[in-house]
C-alpha positions in Angstrom: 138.5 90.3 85.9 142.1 89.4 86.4 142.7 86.1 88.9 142.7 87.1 92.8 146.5 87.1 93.0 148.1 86.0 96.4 151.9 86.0 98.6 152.7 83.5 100.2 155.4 84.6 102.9 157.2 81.7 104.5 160.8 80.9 105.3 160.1 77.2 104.9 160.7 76.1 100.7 158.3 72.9 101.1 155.3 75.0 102.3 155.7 77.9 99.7 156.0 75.2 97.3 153.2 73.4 98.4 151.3 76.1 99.1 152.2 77.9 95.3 150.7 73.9 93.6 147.4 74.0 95.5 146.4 77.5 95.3 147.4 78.1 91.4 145.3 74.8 90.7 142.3 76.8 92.0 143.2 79.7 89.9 145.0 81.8 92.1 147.9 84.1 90.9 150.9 82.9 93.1 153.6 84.8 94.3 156.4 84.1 97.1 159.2 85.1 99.2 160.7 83.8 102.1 161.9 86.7 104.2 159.9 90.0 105.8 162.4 92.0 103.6 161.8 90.2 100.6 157.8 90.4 101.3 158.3 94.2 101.4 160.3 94.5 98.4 157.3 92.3 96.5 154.6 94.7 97.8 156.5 97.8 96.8 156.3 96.3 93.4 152.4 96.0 93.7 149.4 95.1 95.8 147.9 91.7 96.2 144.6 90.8 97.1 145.5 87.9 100.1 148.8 87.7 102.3 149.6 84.4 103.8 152.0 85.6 106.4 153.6 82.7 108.2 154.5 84.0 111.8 157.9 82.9 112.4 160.0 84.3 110.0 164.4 84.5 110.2 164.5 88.2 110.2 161.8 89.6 111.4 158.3 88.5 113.8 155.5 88.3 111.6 153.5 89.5 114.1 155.6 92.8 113.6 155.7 92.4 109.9 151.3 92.4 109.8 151.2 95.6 111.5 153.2 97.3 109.0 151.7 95.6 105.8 148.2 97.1 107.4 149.7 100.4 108.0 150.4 99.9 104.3 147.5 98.6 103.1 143.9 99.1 105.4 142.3 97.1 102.6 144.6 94.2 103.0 143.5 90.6 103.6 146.0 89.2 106.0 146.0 85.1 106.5 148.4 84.3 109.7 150.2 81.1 109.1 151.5 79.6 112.7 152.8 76.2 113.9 151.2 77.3 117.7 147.3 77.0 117.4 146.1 78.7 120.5 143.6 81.2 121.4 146.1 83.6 122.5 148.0 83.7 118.9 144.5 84.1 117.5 143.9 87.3 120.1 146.8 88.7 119.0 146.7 88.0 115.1 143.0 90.2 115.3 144.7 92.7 117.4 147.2 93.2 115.0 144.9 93.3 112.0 144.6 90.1 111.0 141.5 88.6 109.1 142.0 85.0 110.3 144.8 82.3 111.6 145.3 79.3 110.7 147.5 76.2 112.2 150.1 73.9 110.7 149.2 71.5 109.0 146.2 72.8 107.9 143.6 71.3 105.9 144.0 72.0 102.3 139.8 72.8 102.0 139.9 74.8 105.4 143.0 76.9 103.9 141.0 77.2 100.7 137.9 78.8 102.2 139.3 81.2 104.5 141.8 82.4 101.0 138.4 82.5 99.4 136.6 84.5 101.9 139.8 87.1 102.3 139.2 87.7 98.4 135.8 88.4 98.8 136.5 91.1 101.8 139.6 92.6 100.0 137.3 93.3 97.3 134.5 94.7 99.6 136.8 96.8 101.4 138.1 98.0 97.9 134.1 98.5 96.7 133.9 101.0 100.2 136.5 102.6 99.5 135.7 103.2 95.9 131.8 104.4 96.7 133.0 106.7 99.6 135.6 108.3 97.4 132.6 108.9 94.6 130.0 109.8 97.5 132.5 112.5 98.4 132.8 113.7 94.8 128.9 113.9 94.5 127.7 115.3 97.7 130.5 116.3 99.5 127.8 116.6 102.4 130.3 116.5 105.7 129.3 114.0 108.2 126.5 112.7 106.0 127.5 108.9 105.7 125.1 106.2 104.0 125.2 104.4 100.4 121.6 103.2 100.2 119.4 104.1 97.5 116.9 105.8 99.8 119.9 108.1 101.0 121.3 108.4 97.8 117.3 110.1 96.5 117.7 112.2 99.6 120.9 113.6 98.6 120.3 114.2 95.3 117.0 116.3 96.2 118.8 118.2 99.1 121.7 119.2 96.0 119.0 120.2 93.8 117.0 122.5 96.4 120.2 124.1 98.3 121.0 126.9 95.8 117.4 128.2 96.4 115.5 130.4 98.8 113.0 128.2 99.0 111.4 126.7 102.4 112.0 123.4 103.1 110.3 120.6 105.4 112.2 117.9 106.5 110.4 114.6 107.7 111.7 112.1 109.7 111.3 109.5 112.9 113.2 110.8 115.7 117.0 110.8 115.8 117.8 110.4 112.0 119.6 113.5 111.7 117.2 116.4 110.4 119.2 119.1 112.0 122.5 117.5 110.1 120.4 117.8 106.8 119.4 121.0 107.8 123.0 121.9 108.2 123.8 120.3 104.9 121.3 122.6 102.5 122.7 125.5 104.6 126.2 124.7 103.9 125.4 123.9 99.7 123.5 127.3 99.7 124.5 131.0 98.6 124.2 131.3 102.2 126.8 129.4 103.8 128.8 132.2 105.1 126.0 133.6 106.8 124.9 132.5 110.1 122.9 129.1 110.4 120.5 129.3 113.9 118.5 126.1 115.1 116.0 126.7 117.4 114.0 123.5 118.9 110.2 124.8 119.3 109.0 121.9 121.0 107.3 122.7 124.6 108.4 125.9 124.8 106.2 128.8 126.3 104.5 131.0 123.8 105.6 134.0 125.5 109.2 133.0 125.3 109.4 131.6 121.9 108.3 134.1 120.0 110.7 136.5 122.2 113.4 134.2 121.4 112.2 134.5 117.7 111.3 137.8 116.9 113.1 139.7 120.1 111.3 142.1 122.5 111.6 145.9 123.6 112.6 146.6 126.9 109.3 146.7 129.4 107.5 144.1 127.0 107.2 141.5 130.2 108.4 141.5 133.4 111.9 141.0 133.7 112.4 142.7 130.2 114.5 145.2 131.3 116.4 145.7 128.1 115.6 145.2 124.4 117.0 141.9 123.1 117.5 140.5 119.3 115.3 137.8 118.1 116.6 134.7 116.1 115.3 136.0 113.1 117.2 139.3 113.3 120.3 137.3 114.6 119.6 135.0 111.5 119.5 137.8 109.2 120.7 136.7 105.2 121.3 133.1 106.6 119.0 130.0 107.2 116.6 129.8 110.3 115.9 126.0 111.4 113.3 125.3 112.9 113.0 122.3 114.9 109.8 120.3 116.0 107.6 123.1 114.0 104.6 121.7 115.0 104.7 122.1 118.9 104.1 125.6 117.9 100.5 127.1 119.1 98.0 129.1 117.0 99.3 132.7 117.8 102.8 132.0 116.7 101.4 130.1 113.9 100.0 133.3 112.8 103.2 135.3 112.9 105.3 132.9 111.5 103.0 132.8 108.5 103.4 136.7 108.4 107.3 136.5 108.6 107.1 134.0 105.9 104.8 136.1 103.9 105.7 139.9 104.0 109.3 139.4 105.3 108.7 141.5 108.0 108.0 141.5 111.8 107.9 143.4 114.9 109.7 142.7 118.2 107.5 141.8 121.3 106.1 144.8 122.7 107.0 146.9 119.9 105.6 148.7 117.3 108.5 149.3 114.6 108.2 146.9 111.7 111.6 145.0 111.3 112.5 143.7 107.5 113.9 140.3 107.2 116.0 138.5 104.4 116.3 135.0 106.4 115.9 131.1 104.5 113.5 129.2 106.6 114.2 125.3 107.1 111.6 124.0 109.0 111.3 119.8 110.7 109.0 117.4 112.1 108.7 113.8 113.5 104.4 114.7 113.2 102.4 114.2 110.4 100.9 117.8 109.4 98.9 116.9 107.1 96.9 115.0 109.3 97.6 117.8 111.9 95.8 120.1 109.7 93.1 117.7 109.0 92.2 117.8 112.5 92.7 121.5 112.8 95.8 121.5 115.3 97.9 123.3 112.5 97.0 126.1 110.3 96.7 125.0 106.8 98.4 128.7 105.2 101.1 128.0 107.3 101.4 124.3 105.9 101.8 124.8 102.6 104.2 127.9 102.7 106.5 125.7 105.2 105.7 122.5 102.6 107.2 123.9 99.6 109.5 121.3 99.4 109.6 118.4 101.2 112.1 115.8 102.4 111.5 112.6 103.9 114.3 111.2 105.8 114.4 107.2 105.7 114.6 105.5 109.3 117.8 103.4 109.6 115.9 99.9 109.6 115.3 100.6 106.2 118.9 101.4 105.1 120.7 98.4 106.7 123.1 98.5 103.8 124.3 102.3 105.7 125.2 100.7 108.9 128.7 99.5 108.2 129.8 102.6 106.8 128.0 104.4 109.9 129.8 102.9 112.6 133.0 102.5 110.6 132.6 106.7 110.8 131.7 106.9 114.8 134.3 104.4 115.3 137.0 106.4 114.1 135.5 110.2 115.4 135.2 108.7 119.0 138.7 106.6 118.5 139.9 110.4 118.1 137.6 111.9 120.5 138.8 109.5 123.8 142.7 109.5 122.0 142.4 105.4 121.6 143.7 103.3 119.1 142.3 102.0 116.1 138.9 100.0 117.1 137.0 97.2 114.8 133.6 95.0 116.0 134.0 91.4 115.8 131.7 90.5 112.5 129.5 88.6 115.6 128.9 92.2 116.8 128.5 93.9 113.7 125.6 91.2 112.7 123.9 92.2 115.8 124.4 96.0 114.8 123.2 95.3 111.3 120.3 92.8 112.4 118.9 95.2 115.0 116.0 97.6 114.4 117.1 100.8 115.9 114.2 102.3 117.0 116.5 105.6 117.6 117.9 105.2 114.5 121.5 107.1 113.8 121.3 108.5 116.7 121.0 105.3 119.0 123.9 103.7 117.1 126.2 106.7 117.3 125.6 105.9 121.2 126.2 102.6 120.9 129.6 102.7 119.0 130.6 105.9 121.3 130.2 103.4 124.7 131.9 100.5 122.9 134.9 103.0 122.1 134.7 104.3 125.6 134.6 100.7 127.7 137.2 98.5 125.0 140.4 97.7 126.1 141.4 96.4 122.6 141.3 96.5 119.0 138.6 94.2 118.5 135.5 94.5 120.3 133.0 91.8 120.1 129.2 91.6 121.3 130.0 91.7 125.3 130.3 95.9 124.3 127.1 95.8 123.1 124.3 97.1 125.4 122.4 94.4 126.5 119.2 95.3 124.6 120.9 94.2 121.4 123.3 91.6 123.3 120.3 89.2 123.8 119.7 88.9 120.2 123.1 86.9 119.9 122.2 83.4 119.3 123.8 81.4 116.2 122.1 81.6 113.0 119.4 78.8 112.5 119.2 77.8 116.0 115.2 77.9 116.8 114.0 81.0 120.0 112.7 78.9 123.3 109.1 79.6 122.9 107.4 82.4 124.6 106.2 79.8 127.3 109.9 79.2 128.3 110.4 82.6 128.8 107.5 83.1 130.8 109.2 80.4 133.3 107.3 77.4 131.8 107.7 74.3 129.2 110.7 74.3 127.3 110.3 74.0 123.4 110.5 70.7 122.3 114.7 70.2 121.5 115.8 73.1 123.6 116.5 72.1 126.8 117.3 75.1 128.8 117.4 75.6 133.1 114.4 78.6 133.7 113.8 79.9 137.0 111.0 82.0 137.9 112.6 85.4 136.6 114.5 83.9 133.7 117.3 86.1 132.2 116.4 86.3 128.0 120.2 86.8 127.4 120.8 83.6 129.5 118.8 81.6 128.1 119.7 82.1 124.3 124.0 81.9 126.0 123.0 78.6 127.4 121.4 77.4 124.0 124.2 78.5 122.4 126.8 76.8 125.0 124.8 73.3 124.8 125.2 73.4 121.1 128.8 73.8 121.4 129.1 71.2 124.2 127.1 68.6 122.2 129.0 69.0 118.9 132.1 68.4 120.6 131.1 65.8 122.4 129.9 64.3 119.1 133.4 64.9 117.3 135.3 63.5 120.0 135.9 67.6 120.4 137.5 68.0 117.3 137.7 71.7 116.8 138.1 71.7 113.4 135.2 69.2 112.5 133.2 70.9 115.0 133.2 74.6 113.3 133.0 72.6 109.7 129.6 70.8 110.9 128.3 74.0 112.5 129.6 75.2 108.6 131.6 77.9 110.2 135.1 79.6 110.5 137.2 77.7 113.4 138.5 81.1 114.2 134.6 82.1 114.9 134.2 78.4 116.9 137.7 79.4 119.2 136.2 82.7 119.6 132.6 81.2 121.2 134.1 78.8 123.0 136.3 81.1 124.6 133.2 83.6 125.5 131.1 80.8 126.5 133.7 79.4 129.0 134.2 76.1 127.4 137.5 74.2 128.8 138.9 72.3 125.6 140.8 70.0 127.9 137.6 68.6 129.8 136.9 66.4 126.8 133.5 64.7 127.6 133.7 65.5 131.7 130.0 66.1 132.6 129.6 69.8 133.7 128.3 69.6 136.7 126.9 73.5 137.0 124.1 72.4 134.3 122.3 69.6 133.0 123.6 68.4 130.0 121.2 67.4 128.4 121.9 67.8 124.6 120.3 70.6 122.5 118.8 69.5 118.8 121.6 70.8 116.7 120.2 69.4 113.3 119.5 72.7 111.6 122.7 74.0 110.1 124.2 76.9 111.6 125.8 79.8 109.7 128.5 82.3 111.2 
């Protein structure tokens, strides 16, 4: 693998020099120019895997210049180099697409990490890019996103069984897309340009389902007063889907079995037997089996729906499909409500990734769609979260107040936190997380940049909390009078 190769863009000769010594004696391949024009001319010669963009260049703002090289390049790892350390650069270096800051003069091992970790996301992004390009080539499944190995087996079996007639049943909890797979075998069958008709069976009247799904003659019920199409006619050389199959009741059962059997039917109220050339796709969130064990489904019926079967995995156990999820509803609902491009802080994306999504795709898809909806800038961070996953925020490796402190009694021993008697779980965990701040910096003489090193993260995460937490910089060691200060055990190490 050839050497992560890096430009250094500054007007000043002493810090491309110095910058060119330090980073090639860590292996780095080291190129440089000192003007916006002469950056662009390098890149059109070829890509590199870091930028470090100094922000005050003499013909052009590099804050102008980053937006272009990521209009270039979405892959790019952009560094910002500025002599102004202050939260609103940072704000505006994310907005602009940059992966972090950081401040003149720098530490050399603080510069050396953050080069480090924009290698490792330029190739990630790269490795994204290269599996969606090769997903697309396999499955070319539209709106089907997900990498996993569990989606990957799904996938392959849905190619597999498309090109037949076959019935298929399609597993899976509640909200992970069995319609969209449904959709998906349609669309990869000899049927495709014939119609594709969902129906959801689930609490619906016998009377009316099996009018909606076979049709009726005019007279068949009160109010019939014409003869209506069924689904199945309607559906006629395409696919038929249907949803929650086993709602159904025992007399539809029995002429669903028939449909399936003799490809034939006759309307509700009728007597003229109707021939039918229709693909049945058939899903569940119930177990049938067991339905059939207990004699609630018929077991015919079961096995001519079961032919083949396909289990969709829940989204807890793909975790690794998340970021390629929400990087897709991010950028339908960025279209869909005519906004600008829109990224999650990585705090807010842990949460995403971390949380258990008991509505699965379909929870998330919500999620991103009301983070879209209520941002009013590029990068939206965990305060666009719902507040179900919002009180799971609490830096890595601090320790949960026990469930008695939550309960309004005893702090845990080390966590001193204010409870009332309806204490608020997202409060609690923001204090914890605010007292850990407070007493590091109280500890470094509020050193930022020791600060994040000793919490072992990125000061550009540190700026970010203390800025969300409300933490004035300039009180240096004033007592905060609005809460006790007594000082939280911050021993564990704490991970960004």
């Amino acid at each position: 693998m050839p050497d992560p190769s890096i430009l250094v863009v500054d007007d000043e000769a002493e810090i491309r020099e110095g910058l060119q010594l330090l980073l090639s004696s860590e292996g780095y391949e080291v190129t440089l120019a000192e003007t916006a024009e002469a950056a662009l001319a390098r890149l059109g010669e070829r890509p590199f895997d870091v930028l470090l963009l100094d922000v005050s260049l003499p013909d052009r703002n590099g804050i102008d210049l980053l937006r272009e090289l990521r209009a270039r390049d979405a892959a790019a790892s952009i560094i910002l180099i500025t002599a102004y350390g202050s939260i609103n650069m940072a704000r505006e270096a994310f907005k602009s697409g940059a992966l972090d800051y950081i401040t003149k003069p720098w530490s050399n091992d603080e510069l050396l990490a953050q080069v480090a970790k924009a290698v490792d996301t330029r190739r990630l992004r790269e490795e994204n890019l290269q599996l969606k390009r090769a997903f697309k080539q396999r499955y070319n499944f539209p709106n089907i996103v997900g990498k996993s190995d569990k989606m990957l087996a799904v996938l392959d079996l849905v190619r597999q069984v498309a090109a037949s007639r076959s019935t298929v049943l399609i597993y899976g909890e509640s909200g992970t897309g069995k319609e969209l797979f449904a959709k998906a075998i349609h669309a990869a069958s000899p049927r495709a340009e014939r119609p594709f008709v969902p129906i959801n069976t689930g609490s619906m009247p016998v009377d009316l389902l099996e009018s909606l799904l076979f049709g009726h003659v005019r007279g068949a019920f009160t109010g019939a007063v014409s003869s209506k199409k069924g689904l199945f006619e309607v559906a006629d050389q395409g696919t038929l889907f249907l949803d929650e199959i086993s709602t159904i009741g025992p007399e539809t059962q029995a002429k669903l079995l028939r449909v399936i059997q003799e490809r034939e039917y006759m309307r509700l109220g009728g007597t003229e037997t109707i021939k039918t050339d229709v693909r049945i796709l058939a899903a569940s969130n119930a177990d049938l089996a067991a339905m059939v064990r207990e004699g609630r489904f018929r077991e015919d019926l079961y096995h001519r729906l079961n032919v083949i079967a396909l289990q969709l995995p829940p989204l807890r156990e793909r975790k690794e499909d998340i970021p390629l999820l929400v990087a897709h509803f991010l950028a339908y609902y960025c279209r869909e409500n005519e906004k600008p491009e829109r990224r999650f802080t990585p705090a807010a994306m842990r949460l995403l990734v971390d949380y258990g999504w008991p509505g699965n795709v379909r929870e998330l898809e919500n999620v991103v769609e009301r983070a879209v909806v209520l941002s009013s800038e590029e990068l939206m961070g965990p305060d666009l979260l719902p507040e179900n996953l919002r009180s799971r925020e609490l830096m890595p490796g601090v320790r949960l107040p026990a469930p008695a402190l939550l309960a309004g009694g005893a702090a845990s021993p080390g966590a001193h936190v204010t409870s009332g008697t309806s204490p608020n779980l997202a409060g609690i965990l923001e204090d914890v997380e605010r007292r850990l701040i407070l007493d590091m910096l109280e500890r470094t003489g509020w050193n930022q940049t020791e600060a994040a090193e000793r919490f072992q993260i990125p000061l550009s995460t540190l700026n970010q909390k203390i800025k969300r937490l409300g933490i004035d910089p300039r009180r240096r060691g004033r007592a905060d009078s609005s809460r006790d200060s007594s000082p939280v055990d911050a021993k564990a190490p704490i991970r960004d």
